[in-house]
Backbone as CSV, one residue per row, in Angstrom:
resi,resn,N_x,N_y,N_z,CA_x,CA_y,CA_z,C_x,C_y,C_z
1,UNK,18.836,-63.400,-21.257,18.241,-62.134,-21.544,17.050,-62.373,-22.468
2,UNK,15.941,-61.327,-22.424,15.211,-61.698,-23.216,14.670,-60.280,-23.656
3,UNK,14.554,-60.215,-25.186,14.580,-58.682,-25.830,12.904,-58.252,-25.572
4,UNK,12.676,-56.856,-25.967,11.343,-56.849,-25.722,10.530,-57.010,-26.809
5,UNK,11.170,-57.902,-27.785,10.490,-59.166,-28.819,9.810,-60.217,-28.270
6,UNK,10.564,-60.320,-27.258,10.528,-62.029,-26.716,11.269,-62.657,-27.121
7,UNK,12.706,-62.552,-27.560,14.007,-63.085,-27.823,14.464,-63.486,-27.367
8,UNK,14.274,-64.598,-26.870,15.452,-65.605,-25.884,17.163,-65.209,-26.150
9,UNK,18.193,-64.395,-25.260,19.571,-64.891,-25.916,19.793,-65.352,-24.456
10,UNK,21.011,-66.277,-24.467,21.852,-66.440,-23.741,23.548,-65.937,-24.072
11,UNK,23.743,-65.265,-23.100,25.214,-65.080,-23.401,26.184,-65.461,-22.210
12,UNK,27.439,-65.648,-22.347,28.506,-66.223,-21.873,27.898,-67.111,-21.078
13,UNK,27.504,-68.437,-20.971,27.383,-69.669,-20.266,28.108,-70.141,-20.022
14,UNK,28.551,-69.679,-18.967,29.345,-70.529,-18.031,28.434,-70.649,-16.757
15,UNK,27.808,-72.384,-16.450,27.058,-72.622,-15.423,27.205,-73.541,-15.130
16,UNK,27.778,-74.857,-15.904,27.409,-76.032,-14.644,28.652,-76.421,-13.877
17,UNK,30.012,-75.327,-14.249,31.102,-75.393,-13.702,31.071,-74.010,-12.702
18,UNK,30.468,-73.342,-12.802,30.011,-71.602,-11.787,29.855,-71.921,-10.213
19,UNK,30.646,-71.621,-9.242,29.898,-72.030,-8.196,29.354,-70.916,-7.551
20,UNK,28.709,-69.952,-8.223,27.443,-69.061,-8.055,26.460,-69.452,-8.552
21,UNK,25.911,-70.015,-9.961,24.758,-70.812,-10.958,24.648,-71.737,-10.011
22,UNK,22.675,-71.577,-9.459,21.942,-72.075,-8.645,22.064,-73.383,-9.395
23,UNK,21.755,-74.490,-8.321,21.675,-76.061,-9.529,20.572,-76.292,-10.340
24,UNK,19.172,-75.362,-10.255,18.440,-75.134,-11.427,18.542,-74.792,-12.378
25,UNK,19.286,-73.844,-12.813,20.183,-73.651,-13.432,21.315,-74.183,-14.065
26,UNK,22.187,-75.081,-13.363,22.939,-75.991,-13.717,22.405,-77.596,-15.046
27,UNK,21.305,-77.482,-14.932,20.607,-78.429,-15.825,20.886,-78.021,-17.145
28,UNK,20.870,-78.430,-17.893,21.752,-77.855,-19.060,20.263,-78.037,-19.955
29,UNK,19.180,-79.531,-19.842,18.699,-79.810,-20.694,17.244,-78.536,-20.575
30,UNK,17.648,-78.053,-19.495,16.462,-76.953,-19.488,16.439,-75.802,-20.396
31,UNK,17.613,-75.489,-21.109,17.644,-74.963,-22.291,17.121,-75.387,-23.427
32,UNK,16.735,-76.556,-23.638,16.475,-77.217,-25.021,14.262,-76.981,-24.828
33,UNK,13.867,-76.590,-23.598,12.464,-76.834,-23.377,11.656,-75.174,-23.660
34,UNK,11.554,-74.723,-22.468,10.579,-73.359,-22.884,11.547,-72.692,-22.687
35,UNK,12.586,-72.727,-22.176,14.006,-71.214,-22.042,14.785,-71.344,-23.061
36,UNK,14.664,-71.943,-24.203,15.386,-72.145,-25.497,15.888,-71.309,-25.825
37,UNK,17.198,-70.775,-26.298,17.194,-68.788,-26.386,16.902,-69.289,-28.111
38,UNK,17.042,-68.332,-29.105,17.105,-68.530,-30.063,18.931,-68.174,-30.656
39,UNK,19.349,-67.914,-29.653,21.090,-67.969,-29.843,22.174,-67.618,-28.812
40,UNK,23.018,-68.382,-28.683,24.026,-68.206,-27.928,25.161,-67.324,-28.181
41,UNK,24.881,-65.972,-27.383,25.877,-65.142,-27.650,27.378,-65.240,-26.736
42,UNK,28.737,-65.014,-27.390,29.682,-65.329,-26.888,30.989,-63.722,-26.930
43,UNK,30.602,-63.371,-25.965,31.207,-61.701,-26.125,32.988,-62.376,-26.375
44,UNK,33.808,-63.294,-25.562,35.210,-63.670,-25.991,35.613,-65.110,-24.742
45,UNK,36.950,-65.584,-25.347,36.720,-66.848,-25.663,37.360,-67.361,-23.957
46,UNK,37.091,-66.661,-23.168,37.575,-67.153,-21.598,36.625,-68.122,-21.343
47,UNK,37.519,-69.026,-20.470,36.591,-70.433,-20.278,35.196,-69.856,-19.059
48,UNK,35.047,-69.050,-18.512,34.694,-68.627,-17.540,33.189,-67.279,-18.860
49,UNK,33.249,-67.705,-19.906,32.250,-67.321,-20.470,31.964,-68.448,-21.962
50,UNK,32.760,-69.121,-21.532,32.389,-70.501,-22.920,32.109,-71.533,-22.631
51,UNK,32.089,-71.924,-21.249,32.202,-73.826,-20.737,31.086,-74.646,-21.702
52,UNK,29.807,-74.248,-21.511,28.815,-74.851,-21.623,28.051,-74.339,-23.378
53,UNK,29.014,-73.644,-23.821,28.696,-73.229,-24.752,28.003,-74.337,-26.059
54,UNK,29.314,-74.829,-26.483,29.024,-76.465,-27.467,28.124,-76.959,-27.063
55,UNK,27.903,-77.588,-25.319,26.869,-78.754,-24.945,25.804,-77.827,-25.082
56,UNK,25.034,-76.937,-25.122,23.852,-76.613,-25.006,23.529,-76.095,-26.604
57,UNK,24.624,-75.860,-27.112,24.190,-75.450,-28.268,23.783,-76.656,-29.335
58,UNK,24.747,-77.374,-29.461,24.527,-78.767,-30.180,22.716,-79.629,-29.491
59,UNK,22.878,-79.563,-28.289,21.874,-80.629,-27.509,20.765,-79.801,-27.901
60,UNK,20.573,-78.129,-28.181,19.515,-77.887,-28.621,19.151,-77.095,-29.952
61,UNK,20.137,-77.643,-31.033,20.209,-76.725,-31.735,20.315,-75.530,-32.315
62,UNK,20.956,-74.649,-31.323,20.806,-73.467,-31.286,22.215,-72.322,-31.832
63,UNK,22.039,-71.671,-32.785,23.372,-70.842,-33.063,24.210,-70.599,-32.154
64,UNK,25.296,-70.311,-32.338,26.739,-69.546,-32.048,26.987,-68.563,-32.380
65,UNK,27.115,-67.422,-31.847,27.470,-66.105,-32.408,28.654,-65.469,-31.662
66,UNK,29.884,-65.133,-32.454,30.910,-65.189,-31.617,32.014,-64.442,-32.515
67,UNK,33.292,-64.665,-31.726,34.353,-64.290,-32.532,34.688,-65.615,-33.760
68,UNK,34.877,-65.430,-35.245,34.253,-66.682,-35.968,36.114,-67.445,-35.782
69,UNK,37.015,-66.962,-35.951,38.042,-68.003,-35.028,37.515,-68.868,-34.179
70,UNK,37.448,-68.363,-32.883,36.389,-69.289,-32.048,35.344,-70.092,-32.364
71,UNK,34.718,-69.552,-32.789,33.568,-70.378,-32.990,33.676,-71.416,-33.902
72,UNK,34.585,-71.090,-34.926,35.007,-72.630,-36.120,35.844,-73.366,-34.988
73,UNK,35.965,-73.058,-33.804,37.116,-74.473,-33.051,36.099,-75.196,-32.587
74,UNK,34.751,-74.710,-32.290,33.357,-75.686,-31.532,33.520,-77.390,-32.262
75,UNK,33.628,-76.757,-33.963,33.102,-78.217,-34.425,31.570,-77.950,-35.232
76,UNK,30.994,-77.085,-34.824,29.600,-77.591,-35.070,29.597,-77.319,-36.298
77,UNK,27.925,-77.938,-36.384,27.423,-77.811,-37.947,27.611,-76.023,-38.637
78,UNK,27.518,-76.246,-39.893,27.099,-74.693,-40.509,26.099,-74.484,-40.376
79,UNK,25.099,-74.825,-39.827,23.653,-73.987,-39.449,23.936,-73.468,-38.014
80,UNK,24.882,-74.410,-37.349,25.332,-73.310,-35.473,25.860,-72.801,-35.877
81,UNK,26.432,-72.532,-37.245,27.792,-71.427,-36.830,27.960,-70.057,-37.263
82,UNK,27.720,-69.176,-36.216,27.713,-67.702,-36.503,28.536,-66.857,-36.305
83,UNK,29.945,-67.563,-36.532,30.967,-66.133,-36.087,30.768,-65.325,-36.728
84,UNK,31.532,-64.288,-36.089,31.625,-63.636,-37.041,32.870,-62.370,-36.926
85,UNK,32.861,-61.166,-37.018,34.171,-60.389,-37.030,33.520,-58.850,-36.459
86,UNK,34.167,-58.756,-35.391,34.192,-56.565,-34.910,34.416,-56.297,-34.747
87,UNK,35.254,-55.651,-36.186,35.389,-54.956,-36.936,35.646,-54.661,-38.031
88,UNK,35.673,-53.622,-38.865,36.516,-53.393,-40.145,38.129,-52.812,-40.452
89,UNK,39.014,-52.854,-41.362,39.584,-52.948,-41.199,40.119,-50.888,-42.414
């Protein structure tokens, strides 16, 4: 998606395991070049919206924004890591 900022996001990536995601698409490193999002959004934690999540995020540096349970199981650094929580209580 891209906002009418010019905001690169990507959300739920699931593609190089999709057998709908064209194999242009399937390139993973084509995220790290001019389609860079500036963050990977993760609406919940089905493999069928997380596969590719870690590899593209790590390979291009790019945040995690998610449920923050989830997202502390990635591993990644504290600069990927954006869980976070929705709602209040």
């Amino acid at each position: 998606m891209i906002s009418a900022g010019g905001t690169r996001i990507l959300i739920d990536p699931f593609l190089t395991g999709n057998p709908t995601t064209p194999d242009s698409l399937k390139q993973l490193a084509r995220y790290n070049g001019a389609t860079k999002p500036a963050v990977i959004l993760v609406s919940h934690s089905h493999f069928d919206h997380t596969q590719d999540v870690k590899a593209i995020a790590t390979a291009g540096g790019i945040p995690v924004v998610g449920a923050f349970e989830w997202v502390q199981t990635l591993g990644l650094p504290d600069s990927l890591n954006r869980g976070g929580n929705l709602g209040a209580r």
